[in-house]
N, CA, C and O of each residue as an XYZ file, in Angstrom:
772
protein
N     100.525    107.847     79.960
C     100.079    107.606     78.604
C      99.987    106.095     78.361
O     100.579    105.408     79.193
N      99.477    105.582     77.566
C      98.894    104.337     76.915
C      99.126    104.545     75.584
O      98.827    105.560     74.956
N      99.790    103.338     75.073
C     100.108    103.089     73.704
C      99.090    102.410     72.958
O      98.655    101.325     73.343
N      98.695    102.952     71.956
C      97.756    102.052     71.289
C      97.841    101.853     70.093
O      97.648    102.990     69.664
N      98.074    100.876     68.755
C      98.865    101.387     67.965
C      99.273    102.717     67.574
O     100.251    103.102     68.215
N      98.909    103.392     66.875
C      99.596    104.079     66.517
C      99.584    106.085     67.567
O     100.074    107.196     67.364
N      98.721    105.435     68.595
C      98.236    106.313     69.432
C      99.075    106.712     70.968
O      99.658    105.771     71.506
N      99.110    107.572     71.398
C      99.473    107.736     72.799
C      98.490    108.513     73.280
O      98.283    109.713     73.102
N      97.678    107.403     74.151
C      96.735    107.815     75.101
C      96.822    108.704     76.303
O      97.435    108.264     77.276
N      96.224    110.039     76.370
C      96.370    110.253     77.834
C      95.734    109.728     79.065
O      94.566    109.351     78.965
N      96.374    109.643     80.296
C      95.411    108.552     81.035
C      94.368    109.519     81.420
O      93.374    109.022     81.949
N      94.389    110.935     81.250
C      92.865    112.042     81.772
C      92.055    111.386     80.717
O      90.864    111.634     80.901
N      92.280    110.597     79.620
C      90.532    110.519     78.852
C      90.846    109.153     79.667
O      91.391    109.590     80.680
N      90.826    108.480     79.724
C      90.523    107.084     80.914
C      89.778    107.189     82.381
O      88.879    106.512     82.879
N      90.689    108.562     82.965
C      90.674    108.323     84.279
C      89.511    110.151     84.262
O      88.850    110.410     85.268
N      89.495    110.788     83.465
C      88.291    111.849     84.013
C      87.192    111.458     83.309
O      87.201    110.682     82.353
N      85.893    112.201     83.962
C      84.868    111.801     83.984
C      84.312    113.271     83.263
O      84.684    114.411     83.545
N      83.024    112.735     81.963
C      83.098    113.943     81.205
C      81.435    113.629     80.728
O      81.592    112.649     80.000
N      80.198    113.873     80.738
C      79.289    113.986     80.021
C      78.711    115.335     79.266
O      78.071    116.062     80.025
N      78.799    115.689     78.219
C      78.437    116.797     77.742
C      77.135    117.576     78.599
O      76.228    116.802     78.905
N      76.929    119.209     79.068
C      76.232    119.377     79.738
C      75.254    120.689     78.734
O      74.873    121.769     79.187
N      75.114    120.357     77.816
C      74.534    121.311     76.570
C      73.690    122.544     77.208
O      73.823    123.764     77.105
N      72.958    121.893     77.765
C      71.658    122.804     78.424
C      72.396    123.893     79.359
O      71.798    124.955     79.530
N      73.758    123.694     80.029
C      73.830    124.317     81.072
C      75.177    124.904     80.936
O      75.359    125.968     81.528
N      76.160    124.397     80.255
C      77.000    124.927     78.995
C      76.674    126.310     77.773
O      77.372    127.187     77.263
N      75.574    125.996     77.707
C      74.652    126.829     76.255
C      75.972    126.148     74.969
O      75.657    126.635     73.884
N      77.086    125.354     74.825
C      77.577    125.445     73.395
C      78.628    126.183     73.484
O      78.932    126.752     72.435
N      79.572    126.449     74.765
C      80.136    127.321     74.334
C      82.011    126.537     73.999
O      83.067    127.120     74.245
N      81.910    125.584     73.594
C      82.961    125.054     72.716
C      83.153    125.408     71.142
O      84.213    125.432     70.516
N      81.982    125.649     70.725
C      81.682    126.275     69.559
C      82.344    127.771     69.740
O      83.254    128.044     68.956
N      82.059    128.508     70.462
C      82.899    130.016     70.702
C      83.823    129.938     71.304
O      84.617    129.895     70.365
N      84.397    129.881     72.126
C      85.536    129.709     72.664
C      86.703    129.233     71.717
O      86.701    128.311     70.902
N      87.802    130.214     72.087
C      89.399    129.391     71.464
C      89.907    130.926     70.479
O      89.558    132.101     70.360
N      90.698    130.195     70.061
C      91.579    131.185     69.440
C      91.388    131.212     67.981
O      91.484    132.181     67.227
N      91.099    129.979     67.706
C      90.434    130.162     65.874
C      89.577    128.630     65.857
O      89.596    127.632     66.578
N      88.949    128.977     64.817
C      88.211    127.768     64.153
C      88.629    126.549     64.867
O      89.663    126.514     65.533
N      87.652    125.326     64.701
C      87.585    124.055     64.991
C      88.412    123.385     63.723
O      88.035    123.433     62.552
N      89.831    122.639     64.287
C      90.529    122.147     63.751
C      89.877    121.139     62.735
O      89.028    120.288     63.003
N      90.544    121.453     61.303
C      89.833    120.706     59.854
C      91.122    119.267     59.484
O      92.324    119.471     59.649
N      90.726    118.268     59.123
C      91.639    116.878     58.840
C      91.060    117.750     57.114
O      90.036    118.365     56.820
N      92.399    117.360     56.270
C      92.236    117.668     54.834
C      91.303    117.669     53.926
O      90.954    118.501     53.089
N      90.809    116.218     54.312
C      89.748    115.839     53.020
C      88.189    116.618     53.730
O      87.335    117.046     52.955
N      88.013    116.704     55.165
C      87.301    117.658     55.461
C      86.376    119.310     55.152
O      85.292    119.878     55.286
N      88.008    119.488     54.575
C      87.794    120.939     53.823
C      87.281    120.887     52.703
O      86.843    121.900     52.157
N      87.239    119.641     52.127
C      87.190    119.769     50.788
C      85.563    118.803     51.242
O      85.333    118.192     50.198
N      85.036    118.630     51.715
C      83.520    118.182     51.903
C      83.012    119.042     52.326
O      81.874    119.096     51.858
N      83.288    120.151     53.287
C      82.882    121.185     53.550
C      82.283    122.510     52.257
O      81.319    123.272     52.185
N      83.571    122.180     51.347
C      83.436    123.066     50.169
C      82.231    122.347     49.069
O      81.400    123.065     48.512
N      82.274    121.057     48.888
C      80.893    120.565     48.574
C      79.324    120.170     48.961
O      78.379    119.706     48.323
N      79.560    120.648     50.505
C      78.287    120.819     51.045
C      77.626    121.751     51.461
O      76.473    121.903     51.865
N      78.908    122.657     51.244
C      77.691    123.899     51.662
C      76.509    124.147     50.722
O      75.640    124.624     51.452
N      76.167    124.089     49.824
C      74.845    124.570     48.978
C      73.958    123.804     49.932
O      72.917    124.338     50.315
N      74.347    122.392     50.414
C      72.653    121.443     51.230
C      73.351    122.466     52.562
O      72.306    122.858     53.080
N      74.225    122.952     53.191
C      74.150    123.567     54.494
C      73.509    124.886     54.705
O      72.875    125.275     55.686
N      73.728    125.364     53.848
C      73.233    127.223     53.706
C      72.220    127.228     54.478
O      72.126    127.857     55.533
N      71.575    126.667     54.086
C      70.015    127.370     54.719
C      69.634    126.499     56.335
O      68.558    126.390     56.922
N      70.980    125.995     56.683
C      70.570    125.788     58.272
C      71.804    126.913     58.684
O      71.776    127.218     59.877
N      72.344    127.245     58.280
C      73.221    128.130     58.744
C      72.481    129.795     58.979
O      71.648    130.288     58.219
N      73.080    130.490     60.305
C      72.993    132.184     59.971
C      73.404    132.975     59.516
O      74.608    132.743     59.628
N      73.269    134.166     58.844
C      73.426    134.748     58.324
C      74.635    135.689     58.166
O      75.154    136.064     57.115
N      74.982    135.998     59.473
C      76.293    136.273     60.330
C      77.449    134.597     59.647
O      78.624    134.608     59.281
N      76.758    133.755     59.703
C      77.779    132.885     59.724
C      77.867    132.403     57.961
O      78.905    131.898     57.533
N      77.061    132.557     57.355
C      77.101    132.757     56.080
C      78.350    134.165     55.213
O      79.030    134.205     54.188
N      78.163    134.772     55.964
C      78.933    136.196     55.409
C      80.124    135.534     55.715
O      80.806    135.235     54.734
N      80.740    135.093     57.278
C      81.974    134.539     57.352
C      82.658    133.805     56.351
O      83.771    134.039     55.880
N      81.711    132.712     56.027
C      82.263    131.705     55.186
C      82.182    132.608     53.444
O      83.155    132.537     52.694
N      81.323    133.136     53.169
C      81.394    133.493     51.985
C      82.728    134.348     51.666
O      83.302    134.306     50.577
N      83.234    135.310     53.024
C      84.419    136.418     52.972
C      85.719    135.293     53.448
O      86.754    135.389     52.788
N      85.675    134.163     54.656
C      86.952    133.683     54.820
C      86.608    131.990     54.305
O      87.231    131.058     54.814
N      85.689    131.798     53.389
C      86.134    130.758     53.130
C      85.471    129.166     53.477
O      85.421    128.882     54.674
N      85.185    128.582     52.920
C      84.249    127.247     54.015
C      85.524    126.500     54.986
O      85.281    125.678     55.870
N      86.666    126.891     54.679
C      87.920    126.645     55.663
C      88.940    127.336     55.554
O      89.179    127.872     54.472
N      89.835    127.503     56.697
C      91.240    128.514     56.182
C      92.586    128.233     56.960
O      92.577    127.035     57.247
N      93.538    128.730     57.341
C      94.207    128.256     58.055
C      94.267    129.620     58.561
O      94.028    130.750     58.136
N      94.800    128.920     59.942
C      94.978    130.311     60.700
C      96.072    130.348     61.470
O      96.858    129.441     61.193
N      96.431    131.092     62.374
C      97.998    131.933     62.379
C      98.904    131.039     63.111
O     100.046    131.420     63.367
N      98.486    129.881     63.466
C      99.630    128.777     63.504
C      99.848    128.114     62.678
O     100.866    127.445     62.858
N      99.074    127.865     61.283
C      99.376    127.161     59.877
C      98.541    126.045     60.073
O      98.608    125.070     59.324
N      97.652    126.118     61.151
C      96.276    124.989     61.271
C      95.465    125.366     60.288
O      95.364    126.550     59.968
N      94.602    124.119     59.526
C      93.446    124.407     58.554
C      92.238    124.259     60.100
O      92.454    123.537     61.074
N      91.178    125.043     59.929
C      89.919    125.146     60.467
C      88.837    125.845     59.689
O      88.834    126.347     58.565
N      87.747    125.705     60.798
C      86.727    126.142     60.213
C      86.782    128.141     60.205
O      87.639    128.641     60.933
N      85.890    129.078     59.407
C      85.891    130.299     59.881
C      85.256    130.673     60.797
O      84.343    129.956     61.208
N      85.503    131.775     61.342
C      85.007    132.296     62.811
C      83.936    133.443     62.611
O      84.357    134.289     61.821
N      82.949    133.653     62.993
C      82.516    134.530     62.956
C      82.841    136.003     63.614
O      82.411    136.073     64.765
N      83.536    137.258     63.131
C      84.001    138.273     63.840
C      85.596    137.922     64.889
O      86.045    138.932     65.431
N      86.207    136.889     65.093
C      86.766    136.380     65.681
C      86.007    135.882     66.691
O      86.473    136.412     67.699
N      85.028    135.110     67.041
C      84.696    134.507     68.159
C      83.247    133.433     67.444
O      83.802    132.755     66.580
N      82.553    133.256     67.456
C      82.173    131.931     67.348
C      82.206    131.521     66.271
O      82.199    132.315     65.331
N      82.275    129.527     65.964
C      82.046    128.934     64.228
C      81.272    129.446     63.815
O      80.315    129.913     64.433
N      81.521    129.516     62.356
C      80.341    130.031     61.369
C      79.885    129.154     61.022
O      79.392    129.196     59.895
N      79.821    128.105     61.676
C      79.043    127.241     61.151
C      77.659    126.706     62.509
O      76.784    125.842     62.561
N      78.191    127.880     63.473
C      76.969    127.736     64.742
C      75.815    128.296     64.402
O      75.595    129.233     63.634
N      74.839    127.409     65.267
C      73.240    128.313     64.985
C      72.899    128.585     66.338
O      73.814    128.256     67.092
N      72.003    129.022     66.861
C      71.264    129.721     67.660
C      70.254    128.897     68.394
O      69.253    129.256     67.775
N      69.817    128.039     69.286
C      68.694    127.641     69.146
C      68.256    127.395     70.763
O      68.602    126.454     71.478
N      67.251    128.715     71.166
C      67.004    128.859     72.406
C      68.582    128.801     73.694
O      68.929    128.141     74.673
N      69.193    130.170     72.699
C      70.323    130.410     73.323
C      71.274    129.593     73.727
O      71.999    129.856     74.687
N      71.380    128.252     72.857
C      72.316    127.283     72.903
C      72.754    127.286     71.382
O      72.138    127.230     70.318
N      74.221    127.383     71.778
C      75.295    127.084     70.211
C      75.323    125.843     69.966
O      75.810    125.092     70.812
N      74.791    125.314     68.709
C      74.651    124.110     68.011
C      75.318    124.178     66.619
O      75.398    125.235     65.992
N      75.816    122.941     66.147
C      76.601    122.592     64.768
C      75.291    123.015     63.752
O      74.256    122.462     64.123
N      75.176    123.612     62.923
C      74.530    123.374     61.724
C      74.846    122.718     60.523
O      74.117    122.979     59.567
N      75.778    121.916     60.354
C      76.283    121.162     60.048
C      75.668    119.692     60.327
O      75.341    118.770     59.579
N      75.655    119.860     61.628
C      74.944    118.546     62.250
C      73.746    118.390     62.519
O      73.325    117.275     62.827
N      72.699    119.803     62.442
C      71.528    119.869     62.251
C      71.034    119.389     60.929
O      69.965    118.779     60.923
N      71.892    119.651     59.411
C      71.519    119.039     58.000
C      72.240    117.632     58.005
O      71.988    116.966     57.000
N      73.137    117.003     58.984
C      72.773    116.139     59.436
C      71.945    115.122     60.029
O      71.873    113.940     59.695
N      71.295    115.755     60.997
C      70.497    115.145     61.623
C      69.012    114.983     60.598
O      68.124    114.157     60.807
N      69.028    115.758     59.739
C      67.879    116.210     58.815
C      67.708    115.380     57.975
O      66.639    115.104     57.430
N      68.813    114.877     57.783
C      69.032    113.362     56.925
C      69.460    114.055     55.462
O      69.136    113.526     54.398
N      70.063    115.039     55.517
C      70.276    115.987     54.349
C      71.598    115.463     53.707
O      71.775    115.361     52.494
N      72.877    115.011     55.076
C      73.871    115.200     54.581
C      74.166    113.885     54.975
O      73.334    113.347     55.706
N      75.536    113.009     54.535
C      76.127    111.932     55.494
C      77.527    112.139     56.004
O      78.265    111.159     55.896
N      78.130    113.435     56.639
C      78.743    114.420     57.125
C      78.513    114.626     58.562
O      78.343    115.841     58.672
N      78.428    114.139     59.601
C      77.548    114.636     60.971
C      78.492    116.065     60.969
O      78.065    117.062     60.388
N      79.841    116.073     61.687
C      80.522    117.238     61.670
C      81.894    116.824     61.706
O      82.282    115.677     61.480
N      82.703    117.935     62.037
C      84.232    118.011     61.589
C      84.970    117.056     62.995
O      84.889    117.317     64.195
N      85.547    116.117     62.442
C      85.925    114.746     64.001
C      85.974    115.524     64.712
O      85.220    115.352     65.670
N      87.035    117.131     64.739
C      87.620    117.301     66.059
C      86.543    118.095     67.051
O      86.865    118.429     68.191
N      85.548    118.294     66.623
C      84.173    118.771     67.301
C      83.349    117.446     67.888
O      82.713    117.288     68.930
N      83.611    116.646     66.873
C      82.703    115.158     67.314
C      83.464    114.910     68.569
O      82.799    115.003     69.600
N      84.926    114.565     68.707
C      85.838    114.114     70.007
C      85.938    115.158     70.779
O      86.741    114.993     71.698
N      85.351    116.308     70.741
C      85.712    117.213     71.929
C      85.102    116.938     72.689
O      83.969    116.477     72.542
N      85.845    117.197     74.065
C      86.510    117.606     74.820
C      88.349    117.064     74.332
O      89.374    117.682     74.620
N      88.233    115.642     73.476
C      89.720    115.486     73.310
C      90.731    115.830     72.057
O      90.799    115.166     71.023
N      91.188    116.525     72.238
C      92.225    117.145     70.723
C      93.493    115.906     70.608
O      94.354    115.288     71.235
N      92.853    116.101     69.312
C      94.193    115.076     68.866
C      95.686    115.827     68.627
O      95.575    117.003     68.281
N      96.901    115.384     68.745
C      97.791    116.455     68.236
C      98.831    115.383     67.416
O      99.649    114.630     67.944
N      98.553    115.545     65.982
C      99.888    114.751     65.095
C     101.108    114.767     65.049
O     101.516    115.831     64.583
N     102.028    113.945     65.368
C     103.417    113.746     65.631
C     103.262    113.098     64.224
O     102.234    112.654     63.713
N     104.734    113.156     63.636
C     105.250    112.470     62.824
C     104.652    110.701     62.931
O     103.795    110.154     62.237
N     105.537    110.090     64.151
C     105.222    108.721     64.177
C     104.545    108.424     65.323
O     104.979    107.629     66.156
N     103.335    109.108     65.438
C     101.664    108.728     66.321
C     101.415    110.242     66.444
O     102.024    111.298     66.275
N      99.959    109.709     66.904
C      98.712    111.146     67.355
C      98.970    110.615     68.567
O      99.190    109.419     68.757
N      98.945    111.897     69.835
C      98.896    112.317     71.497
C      97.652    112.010     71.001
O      97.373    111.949     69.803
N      96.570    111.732     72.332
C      95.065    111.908     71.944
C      95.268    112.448     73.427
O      96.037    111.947     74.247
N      94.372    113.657     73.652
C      94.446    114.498     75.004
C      93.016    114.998     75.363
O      92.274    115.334     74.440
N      92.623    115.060     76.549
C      91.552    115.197     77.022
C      92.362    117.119     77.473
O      93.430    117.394     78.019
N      91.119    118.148     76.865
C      91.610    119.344     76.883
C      90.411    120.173     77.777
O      89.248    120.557     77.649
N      91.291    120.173     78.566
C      90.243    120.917     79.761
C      90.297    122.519     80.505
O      91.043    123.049     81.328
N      88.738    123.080     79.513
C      88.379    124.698     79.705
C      87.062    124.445     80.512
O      86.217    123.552     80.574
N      87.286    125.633     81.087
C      86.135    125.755     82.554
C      84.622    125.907     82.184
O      83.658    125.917     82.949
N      84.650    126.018     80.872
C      83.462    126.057     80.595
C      82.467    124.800     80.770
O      81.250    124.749     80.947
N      83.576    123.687     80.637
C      83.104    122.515     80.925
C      82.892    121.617     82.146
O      82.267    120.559     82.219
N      83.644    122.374     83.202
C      82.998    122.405     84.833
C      81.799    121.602     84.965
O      81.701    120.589     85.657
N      80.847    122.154     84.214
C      79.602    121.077     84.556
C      79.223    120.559     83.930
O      78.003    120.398     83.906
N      80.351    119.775     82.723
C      80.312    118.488     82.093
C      80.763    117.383     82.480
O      80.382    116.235     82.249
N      82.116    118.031     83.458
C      83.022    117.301     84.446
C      82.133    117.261     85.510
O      81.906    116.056     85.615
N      81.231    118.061     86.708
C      80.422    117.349     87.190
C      79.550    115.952     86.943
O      79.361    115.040     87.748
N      79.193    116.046     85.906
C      77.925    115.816     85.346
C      78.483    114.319     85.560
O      78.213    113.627     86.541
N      79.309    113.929     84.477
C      80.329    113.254     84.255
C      80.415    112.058     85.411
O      80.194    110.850     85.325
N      80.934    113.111     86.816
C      81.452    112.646     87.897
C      79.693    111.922     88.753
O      79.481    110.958     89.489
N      79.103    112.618     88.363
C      77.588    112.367     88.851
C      77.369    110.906     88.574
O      77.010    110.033     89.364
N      77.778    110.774     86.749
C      76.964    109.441     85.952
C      78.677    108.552     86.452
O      78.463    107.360     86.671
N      79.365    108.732     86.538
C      80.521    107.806     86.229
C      81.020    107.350     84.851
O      81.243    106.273     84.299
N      81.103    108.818     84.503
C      81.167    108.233     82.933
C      82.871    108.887     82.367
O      82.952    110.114     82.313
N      83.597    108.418     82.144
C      84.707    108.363     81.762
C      84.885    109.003     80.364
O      84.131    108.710     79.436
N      85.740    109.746     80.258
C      85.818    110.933     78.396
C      85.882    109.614     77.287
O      85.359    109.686     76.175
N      86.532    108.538     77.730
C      86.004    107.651     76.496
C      84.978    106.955     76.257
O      84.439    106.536     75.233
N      84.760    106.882     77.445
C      83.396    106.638     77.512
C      81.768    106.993     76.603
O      80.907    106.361     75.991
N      82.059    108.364     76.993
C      81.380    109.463     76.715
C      81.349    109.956     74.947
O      80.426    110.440     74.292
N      82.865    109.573     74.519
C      83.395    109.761     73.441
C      83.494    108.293     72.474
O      84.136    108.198     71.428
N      82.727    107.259     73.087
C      82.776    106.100     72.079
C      82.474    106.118     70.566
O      83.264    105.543     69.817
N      81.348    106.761     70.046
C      80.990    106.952     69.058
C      82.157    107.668     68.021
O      82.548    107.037     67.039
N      82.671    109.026     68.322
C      83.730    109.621     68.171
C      84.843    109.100     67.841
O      85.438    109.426     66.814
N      85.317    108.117     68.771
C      86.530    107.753     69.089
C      86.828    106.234     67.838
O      87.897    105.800     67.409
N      84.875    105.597     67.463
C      85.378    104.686     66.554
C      85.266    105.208     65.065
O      85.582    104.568     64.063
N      84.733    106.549     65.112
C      84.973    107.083     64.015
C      86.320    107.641     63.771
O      86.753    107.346     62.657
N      87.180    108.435     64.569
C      88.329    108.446     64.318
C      89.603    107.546     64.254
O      90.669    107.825     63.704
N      89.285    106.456     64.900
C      90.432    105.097     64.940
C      89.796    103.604     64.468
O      90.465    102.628     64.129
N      88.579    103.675     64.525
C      88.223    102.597     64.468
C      87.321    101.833     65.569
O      87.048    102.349     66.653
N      86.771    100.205     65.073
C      85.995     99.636     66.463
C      87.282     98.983     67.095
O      87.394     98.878     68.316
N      88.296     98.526     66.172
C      88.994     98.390     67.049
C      89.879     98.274     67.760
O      90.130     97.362     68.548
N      90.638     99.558     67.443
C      91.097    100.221     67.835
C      90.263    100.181     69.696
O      90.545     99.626     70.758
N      89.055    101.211     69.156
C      88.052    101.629     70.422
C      88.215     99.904     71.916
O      88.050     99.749     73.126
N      88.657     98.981     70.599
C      88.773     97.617     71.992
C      89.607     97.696     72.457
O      89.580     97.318     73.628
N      90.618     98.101     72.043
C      92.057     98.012     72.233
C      92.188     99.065     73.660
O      92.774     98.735     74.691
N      91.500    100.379     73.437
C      91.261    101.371     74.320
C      90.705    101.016     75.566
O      91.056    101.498     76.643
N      89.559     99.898     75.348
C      88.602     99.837     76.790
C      89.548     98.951     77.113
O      90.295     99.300     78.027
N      89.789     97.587     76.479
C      90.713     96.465     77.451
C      91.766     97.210     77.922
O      92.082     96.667     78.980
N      92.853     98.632     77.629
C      93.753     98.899     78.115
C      93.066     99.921     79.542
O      93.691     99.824     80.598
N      92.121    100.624     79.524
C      91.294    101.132     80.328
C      91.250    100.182     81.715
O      91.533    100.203     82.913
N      90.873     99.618     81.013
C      90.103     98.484     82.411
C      91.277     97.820     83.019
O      91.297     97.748     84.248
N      92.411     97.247     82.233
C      93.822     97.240     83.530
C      94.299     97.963     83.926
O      94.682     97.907     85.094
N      94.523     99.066     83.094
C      95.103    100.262     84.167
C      93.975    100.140     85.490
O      94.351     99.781     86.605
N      92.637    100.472     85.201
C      92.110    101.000     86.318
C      92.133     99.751     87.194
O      92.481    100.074     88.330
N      91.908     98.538     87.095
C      92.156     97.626     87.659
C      93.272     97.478     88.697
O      93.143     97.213     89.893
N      94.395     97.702     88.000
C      95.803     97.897     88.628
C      96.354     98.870     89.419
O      97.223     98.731     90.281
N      95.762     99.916     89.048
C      95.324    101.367     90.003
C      94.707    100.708     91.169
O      95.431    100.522     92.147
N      93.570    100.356     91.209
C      92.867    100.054     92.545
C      93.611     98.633     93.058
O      92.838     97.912     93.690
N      94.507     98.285     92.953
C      95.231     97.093     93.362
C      96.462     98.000     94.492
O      96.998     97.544     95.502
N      96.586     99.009     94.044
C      97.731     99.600     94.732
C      97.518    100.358     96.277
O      98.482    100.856     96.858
């Protein structure tokens, strides 16, 4: 681990190699797991004021979810997230040539909203986990992502790498400096040995 203020880095987002592989994946981070995509507080409560501009990129299936559990809920570990459709994918996924996409981030991208999506979807592959005095930041690795971790290993591209954008939205730019200069001695010092 790597200390960063208020952070403990794992060295897998440094040292693995991660490019999202959408096309060959189809999205399936969006379905996968045990409940909803983990919600930060004030989240829920933007969620609950945007759905009227989201509705209509959303499906219909995933509309019923949210209308019956809610535009967020907590679920059976006392986590707030998003709702699930049937128990298995966000209701907030769309469909699009058999790839699971944010609709969220589609009325994003639409220039509808200034919301892209919920951080812990933006930083996935890495889950944050809150301690009292710091966040673990962890690179969380399901097989679905096999050939993101190829992909990854193909470009040489490192999970923070990959996750820059993400990573200065959740901590900061710089914070994000603090991350690469500690990056680059470890790995430095690694290959010294």
């Amino acid at each position: 681990m790597i200390q960063i203020d208020n952070t403990l880095v794992s060295l897998d987002v440094i040292e693995k190699m991660f490019v999202c592989n959408l096309f060959r994946c189809r999205g399936m981070c969006c379905v996968h797991g045990e409940s909803g995509a983990p919600l930060e507080g004030e989240e829920a409560d933007i969620l609950t004021k945007l759905l009227p501009v989201i509705r209509p990129y959303l499906r219909p299936e995933g509309l019923a979810a949210i209308d019956e559990q809610g535009t967020s809920m907590i679920d059976s570990d006392g986590d707030l997230v998003t709702p699930l459709i049937q128990n298995r994918e966000c209701a907030y996924t769309v469909i699009e040539n058999g790839i699971y996409k944010c609709g969220i981030e589609k009325a994003y991208y639409g220039r509808k909203i200034a919301f892209r999506k919920p951080v812990s979807c933006h930083l996935y592959p890495v889950r944050i986990r809150k301690y009292e005095a710091y966040d673990a930041v962890n690179f969380e690795y399901w097989s679905h992502c096999n050939l993101a971790v190829e992909k990854g290993e193909e470009t040489g591209t490192p999970v923070y790498v990959f996750l820059k954008d993400a990573l200065i939205r959740k901590y900061g730019r710089k914070w994000f400096g603090k991350l690469v200069t500690a990056a680059h001695k470890y790995i430095k010092t690694k290959q010294l040995k």
